[in-house]
C-alpha positions, 0 to 999 in steps of 0.5 A, spaced: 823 324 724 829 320 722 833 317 727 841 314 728 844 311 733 852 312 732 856 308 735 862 311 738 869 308 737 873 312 741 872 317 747 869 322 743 868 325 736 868 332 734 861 334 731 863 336 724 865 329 723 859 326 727 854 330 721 860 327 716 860 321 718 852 319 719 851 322 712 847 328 714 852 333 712 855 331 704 862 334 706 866 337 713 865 344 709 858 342 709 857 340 717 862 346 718 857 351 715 850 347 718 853 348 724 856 356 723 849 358 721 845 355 727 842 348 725 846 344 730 843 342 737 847 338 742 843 335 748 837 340 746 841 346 746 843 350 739 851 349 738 856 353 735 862 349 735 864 346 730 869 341 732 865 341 740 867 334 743 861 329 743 861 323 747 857 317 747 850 319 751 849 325 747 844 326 742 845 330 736 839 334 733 839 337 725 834 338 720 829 333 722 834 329 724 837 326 731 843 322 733 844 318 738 852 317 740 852 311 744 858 307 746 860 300 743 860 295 749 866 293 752 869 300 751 870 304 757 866 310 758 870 318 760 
């Protein structure tokens, strides 16, 4: 299992961006349609938002894949 630790620069990203940003979805379309179709879990449990808010602490899973949202040191935390 591949695993990514993402650091968070802001309060929060929506997921279709996070699977974007970290290479796992080749565009948004993409990350929109991984999420559409079932293939995204949040913290465990299947999600189908696709621009739900992901905070740092959550842990995002697809296609073999986990990434673990943390927050940069020094940055307030919601």
């Amino acid at each position: 299992m591949q695993l990514i630790d993402f650091e968070l620069r802001g309060e929060f990203i929506p997921l279709d961006a996070l699977l974007k940003a970290t290479g796992l979805a080749g565009s948004g379309g993409g990350a929109k349609a991984m999420v559409s179709a079932g293939q995204v879990q949040v913290d465990g449990r299947d999600e189908l938002r696709k621009t739900c808010k992901i905070r740092a602490g959550q842990v995002v899973s697809v296609h073999g894949a986990r990434v673990r949202v943390i927050g940069i040191a020094g940055a307030p935390l919601a």
